[in-house]
DOGUMAR-970449 format. One record per atom (N, C-alpha, C): residue in one letter; residue number from 1; x, y, z; atom name. Coordinates in Angstrom, 2 decimals, padded with zeros to 5 digits, always signed. Example, Ala and Ser with C-alpha at 12.3 -4.5 7.8 and 13.67 -1.06 7.14 Angstrom:
% residues 2
MARVEX   rest    nr      east     north        up   atom
MARVEX      a     1   +013.19   -005.69   +007.80      N
MARVEX      a     1   +012.30   -004.50   +007.80     CA
MARVEX      a     1   +013.20   -003.30   +007.80      C
MARVEX      s     2   +012.85   -002.25   +007.08      N
MARVEX      s     2   +013.67   -001.06   +007.14     CA
MARVEX      s     2   +012.90   +000.03   +007.87      C
//
This chain:
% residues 104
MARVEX   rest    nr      east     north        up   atom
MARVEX      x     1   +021.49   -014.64   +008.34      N
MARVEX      x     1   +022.35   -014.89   +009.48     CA
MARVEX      x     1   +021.85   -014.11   +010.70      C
MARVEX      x     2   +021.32   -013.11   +010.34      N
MARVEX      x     2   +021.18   -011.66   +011.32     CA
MARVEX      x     2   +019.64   -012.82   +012.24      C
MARVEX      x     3   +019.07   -012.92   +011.44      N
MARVEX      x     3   +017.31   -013.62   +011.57     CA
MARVEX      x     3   +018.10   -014.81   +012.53      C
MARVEX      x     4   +018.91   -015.86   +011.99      N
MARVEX      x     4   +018.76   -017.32   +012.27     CA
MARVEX      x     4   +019.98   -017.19   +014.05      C
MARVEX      x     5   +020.16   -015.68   +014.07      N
MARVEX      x     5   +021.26   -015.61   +015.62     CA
MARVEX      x     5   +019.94   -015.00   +016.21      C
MARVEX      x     6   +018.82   -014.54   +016.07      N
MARVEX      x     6   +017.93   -013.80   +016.61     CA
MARVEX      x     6   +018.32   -012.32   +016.86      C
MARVEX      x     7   +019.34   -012.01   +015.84      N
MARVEX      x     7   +019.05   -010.35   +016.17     CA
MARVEX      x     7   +018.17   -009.61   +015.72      C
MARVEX      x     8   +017.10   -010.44   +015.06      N
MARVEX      x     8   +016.11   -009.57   +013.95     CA
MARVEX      x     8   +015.12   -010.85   +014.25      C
MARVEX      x     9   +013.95   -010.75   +013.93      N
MARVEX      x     9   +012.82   -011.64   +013.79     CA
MARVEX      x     9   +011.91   -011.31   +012.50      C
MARVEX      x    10   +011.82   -010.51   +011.76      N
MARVEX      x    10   +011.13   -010.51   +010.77     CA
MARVEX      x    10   +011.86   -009.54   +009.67      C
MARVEX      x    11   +011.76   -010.24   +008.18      N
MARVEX      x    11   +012.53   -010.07   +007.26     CA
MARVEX      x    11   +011.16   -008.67   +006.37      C
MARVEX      x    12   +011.20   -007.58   +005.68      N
MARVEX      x    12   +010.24   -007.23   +004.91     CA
MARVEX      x    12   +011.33   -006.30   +004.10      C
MARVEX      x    13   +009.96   -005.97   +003.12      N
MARVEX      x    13   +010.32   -004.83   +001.46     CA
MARVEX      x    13   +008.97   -003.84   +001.56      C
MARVEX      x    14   +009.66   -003.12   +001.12      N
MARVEX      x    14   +008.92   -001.78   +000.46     CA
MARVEX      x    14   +009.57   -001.38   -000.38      C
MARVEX      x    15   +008.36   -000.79   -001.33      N
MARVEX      x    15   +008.58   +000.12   -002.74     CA
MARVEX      x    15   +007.48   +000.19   -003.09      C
MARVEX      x    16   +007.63   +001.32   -003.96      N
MARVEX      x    16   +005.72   +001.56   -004.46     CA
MARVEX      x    16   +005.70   +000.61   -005.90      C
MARVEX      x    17   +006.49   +000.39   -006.68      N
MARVEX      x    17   +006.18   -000.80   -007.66     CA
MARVEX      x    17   +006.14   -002.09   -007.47      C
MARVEX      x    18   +004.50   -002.71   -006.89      N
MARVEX      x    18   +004.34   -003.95   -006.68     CA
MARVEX      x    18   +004.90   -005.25   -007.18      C
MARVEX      x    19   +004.78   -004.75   -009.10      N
MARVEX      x    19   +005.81   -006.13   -009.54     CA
MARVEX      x    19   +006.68   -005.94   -009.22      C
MARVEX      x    20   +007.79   -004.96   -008.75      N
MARVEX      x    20   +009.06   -004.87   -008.04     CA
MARVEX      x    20   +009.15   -005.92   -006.95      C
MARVEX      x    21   +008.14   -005.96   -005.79      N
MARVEX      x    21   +007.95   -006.09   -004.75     CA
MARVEX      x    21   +008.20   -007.79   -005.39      C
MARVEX      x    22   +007.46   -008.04   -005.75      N
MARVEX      x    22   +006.81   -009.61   -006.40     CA
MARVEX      x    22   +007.97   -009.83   -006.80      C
MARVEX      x    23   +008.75   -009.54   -007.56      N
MARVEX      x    23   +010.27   -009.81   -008.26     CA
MARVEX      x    23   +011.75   -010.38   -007.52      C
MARVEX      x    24   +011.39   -009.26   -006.49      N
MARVEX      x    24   +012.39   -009.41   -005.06     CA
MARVEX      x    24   +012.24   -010.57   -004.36      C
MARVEX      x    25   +011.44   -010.82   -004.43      N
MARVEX      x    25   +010.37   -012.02   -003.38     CA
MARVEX      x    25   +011.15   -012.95   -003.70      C
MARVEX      x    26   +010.28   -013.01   -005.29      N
MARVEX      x    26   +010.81   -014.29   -005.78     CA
MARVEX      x    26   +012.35   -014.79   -006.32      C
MARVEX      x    27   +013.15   -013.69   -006.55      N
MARVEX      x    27   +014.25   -014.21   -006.89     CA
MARVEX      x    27   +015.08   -013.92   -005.19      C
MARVEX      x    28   +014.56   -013.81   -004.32      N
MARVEX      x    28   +015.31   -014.18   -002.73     CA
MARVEX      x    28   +015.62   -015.24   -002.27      C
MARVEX      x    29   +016.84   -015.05   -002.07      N
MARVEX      x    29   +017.15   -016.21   -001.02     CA
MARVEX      x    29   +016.82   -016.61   +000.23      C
MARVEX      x    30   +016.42   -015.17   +000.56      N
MARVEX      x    30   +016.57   -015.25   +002.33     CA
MARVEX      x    30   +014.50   -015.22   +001.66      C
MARVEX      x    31   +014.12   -015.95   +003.68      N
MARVEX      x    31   +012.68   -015.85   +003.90     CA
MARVEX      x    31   +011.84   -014.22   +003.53      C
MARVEX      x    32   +011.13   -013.72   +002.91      N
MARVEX      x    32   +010.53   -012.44   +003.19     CA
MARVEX      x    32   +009.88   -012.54   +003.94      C
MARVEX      x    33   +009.46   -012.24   +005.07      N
MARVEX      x    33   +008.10   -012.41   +005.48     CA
MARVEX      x    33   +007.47   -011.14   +006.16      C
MARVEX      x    34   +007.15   -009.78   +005.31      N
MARVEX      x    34   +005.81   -008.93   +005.06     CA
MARVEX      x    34   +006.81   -007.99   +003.98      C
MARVEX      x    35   +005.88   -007.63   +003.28      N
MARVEX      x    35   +006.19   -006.45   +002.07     CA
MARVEX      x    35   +005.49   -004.92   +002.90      C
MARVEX      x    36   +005.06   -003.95   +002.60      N
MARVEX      x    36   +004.24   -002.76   +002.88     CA
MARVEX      x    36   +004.41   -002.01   +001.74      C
MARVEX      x    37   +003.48   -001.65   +001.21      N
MARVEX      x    37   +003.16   -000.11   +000.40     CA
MARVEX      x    37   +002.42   +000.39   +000.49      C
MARVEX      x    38   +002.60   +001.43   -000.51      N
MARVEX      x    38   +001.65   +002.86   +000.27     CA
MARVEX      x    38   +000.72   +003.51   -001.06      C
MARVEX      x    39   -000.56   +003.22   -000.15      N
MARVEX      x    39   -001.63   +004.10   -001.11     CA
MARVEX      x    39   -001.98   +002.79   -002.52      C
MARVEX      x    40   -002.23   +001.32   -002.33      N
MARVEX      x    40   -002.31   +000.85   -003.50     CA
MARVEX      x    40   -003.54   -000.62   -003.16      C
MARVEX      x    41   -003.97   +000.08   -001.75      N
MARVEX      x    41   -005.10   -000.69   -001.58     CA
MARVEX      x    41   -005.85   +000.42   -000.90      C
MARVEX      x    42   -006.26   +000.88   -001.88      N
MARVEX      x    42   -007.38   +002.24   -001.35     CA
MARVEX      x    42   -009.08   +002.30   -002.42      C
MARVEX      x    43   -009.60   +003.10   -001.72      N
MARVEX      x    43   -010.67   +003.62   -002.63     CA
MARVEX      x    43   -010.13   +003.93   -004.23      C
MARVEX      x    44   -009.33   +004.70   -004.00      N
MARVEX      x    44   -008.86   +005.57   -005.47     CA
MARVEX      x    44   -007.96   +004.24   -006.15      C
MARVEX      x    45   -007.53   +003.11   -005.52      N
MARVEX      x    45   -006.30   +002.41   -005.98     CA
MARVEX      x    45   -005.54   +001.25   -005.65      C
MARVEX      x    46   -007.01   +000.19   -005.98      N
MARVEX      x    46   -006.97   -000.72   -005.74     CA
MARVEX      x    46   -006.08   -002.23   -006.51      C
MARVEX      x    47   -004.85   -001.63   -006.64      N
MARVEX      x    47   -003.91   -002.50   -007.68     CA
MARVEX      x    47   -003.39   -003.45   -006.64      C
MARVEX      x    48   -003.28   -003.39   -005.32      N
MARVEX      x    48   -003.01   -004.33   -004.82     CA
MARVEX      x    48   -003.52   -005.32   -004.60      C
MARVEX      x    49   -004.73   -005.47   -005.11      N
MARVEX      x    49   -005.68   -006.40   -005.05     CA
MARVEX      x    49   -005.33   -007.39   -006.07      C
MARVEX      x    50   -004.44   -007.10   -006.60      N
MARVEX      x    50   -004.15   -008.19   -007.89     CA
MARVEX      x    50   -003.03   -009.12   -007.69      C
MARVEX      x    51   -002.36   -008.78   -006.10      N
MARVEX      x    51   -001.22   -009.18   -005.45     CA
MARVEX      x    51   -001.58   -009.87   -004.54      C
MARVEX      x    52   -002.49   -010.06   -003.82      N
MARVEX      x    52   -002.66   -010.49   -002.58     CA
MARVEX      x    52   -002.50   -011.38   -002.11      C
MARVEX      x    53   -003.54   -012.63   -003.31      N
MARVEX      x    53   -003.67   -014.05   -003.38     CA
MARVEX      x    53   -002.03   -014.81   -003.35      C
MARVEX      x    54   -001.16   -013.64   -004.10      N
MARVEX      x    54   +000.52   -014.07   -004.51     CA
MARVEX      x    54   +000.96   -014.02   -003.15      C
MARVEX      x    55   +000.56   -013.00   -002.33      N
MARVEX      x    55   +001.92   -012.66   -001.66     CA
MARVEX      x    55   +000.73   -013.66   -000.37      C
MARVEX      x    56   -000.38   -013.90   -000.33      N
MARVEX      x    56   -000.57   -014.89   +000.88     CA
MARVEX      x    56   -000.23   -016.20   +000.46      C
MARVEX      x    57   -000.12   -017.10   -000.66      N
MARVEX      x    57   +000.33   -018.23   -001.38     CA
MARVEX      x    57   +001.42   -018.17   -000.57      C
MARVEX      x    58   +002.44   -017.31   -000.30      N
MARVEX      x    58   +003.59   -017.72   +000.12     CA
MARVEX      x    58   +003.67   -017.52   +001.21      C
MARVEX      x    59   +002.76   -017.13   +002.33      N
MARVEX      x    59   +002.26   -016.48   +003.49     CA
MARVEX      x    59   +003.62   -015.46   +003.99      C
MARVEX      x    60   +003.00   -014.36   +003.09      N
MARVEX      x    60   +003.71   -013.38   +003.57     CA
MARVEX      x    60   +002.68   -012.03   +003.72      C
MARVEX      x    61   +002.90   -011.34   +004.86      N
MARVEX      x    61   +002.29   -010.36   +005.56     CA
MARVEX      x    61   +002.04   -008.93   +004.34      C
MARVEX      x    62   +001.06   -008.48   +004.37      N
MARVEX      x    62   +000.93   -007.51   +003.62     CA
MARVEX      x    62   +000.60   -006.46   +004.65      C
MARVEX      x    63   +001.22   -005.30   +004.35      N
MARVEX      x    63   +001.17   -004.07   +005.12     CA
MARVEX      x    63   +000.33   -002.75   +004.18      C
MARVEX      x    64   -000.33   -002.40   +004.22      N
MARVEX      x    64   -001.21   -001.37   +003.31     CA
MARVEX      x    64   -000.89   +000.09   +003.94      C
MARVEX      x    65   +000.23   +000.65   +003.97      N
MARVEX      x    65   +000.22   +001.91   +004.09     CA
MARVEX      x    65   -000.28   +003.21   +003.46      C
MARVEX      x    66   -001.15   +004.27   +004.24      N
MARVEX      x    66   -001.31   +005.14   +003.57     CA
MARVEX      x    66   -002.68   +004.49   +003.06      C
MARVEX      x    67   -003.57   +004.01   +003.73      N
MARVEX      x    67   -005.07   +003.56   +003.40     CA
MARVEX      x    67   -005.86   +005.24   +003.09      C
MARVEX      x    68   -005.66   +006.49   +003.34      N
MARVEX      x    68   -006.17   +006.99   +002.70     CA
MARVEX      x    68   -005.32   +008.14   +001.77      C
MARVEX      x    69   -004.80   +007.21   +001.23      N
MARVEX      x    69   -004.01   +007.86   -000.02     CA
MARVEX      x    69   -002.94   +009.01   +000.50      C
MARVEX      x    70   -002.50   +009.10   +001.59      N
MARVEX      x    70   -001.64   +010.48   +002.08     CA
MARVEX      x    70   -002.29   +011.91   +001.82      C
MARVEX      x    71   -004.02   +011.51   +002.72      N
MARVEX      x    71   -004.80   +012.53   +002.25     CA
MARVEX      x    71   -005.89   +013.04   +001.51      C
MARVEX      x    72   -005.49   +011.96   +000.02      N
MARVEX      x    72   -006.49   +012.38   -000.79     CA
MARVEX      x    72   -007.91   +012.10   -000.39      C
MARVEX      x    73   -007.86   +011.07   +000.26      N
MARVEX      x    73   -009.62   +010.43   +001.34     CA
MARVEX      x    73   -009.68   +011.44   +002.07      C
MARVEX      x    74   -009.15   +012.84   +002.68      N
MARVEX      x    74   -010.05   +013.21   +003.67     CA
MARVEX      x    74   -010.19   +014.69   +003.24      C
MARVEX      x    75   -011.26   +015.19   +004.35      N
MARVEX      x    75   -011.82   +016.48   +003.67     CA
MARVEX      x    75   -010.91   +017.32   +003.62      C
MARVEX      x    76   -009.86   +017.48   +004.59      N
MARVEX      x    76   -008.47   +018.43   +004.30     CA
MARVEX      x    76   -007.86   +017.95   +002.54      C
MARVEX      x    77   -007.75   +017.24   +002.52      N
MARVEX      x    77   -007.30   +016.88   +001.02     CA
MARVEX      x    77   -005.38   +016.64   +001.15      C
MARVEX      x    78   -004.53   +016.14   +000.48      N
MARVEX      x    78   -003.45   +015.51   +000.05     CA
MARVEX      x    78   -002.69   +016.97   +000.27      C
MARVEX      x    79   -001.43   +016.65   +000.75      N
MARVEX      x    79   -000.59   +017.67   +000.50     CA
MARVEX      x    79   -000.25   +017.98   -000.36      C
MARVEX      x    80   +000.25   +019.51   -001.08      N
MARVEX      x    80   +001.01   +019.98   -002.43     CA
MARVEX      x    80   +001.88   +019.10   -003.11      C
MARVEX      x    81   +002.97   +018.20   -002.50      N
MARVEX      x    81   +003.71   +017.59   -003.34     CA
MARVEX      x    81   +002.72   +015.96   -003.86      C
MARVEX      x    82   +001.80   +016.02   -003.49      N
MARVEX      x    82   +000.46   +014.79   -003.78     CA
MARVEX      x    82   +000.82   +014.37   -005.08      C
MARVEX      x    83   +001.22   +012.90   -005.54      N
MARVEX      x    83   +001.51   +012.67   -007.41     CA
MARVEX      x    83   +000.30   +012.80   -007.88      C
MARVEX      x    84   -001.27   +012.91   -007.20      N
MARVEX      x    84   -002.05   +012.57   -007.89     CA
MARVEX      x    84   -002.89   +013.92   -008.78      C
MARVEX      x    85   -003.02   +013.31   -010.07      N
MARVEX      x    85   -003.44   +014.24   -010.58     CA
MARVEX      x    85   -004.60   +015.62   -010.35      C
MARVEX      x    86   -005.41   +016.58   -010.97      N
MARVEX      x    86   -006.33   +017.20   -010.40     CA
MARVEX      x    86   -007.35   +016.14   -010.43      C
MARVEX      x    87   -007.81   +015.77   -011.51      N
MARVEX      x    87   -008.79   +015.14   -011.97     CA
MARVEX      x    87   -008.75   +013.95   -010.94      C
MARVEX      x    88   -008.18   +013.11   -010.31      N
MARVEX      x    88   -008.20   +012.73   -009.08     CA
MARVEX      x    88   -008.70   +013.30   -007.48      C
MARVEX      x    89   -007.96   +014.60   -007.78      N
MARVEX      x    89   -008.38   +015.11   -006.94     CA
MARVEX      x    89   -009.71   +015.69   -006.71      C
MARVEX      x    90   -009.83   +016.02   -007.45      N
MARVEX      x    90   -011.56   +016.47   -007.81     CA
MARVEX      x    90   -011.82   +015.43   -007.10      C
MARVEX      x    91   -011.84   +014.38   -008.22      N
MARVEX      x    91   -012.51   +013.26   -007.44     CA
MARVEX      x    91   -012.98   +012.59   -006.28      C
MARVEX      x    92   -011.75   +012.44   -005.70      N
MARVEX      x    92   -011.54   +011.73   -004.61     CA
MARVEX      x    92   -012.28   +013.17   -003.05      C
MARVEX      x    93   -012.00   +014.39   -003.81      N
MARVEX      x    93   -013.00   +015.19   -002.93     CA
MARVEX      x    93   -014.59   +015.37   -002.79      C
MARVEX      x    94   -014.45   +014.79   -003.99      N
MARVEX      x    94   -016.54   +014.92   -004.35     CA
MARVEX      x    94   -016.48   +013.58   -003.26      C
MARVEX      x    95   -016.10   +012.48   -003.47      N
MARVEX      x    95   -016.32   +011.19   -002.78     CA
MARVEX      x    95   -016.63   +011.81   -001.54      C
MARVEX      x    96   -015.38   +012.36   -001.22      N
MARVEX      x    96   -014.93   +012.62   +000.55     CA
MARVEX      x    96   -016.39   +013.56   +001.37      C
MARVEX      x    97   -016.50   +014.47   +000.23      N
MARVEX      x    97   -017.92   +015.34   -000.18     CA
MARVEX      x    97   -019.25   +014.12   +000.59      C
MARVEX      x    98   -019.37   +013.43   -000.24      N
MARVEX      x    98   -020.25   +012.97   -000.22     CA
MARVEX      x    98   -020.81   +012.01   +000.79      C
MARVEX      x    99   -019.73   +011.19   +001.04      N
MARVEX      x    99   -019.46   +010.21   +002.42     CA
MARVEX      x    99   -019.66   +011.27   +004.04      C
MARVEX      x   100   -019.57   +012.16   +003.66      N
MARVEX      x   100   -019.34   +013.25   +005.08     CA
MARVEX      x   100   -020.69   +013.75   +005.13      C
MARVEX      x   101   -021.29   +014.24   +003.48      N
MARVEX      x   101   -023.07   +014.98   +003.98     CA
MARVEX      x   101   -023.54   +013.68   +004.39      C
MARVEX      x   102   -023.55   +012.66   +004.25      N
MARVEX      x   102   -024.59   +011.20   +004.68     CA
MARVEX      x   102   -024.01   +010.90   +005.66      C
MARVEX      x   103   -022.70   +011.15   +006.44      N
MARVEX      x   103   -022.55   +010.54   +007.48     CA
MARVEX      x   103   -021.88   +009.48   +007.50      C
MARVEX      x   104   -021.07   +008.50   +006.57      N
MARVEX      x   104   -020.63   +007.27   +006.33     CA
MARVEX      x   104   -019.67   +007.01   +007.38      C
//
């Protein structure tokens, strides 16, 4: 109602559980049109890639927040409350390491 009087022009969802996202979609009534999450089309975490083809099928806007993980991509590194493990972190710092001596 809010959309079809023009007090709003675009309908969206967020949550970090994609099939969530996908679930909502599909059992909606109203139009979605863009989702956003965060940190799940990245270097480290590329699960949104398994969504994409779904959520453009129905042409709806994908928002990729947090492209470098809230941190973990850069040489400062992720803040303390970061979910991601060490062994990630390691990781994702050797990368960051490595992309920075070559210049990328």
């Amino acid at each position: 109602m809010a959309k079809s009087s023009g007090k709003i022009r675009y309908i969206g969802l967020t949550g970090y559980p994609l099939g969530k996202l996908v679930q909502l979609v599909d059992c909606s009534n109203t139009r979605i049109d863009f989702v956003m999450t965060y940190c799940k089309g990245t270097l480290n975490n590329n699960s949104l890639g398994q969504f994409v083809a779904w959520f453009q099928a129905r042409n709806i806007a994908i928002i990729n927040s947090g492209a470098l993980s809230w941190g973990l991509l850069t040489e400062k590194g992720p803040p303390p409350w970061h979910p991601a493990s060490d062994e990630i972190r390691e990781a994702c710092l050797a990368a960051t390491t490595y992309c920075s001596v070559r210049d990328f």
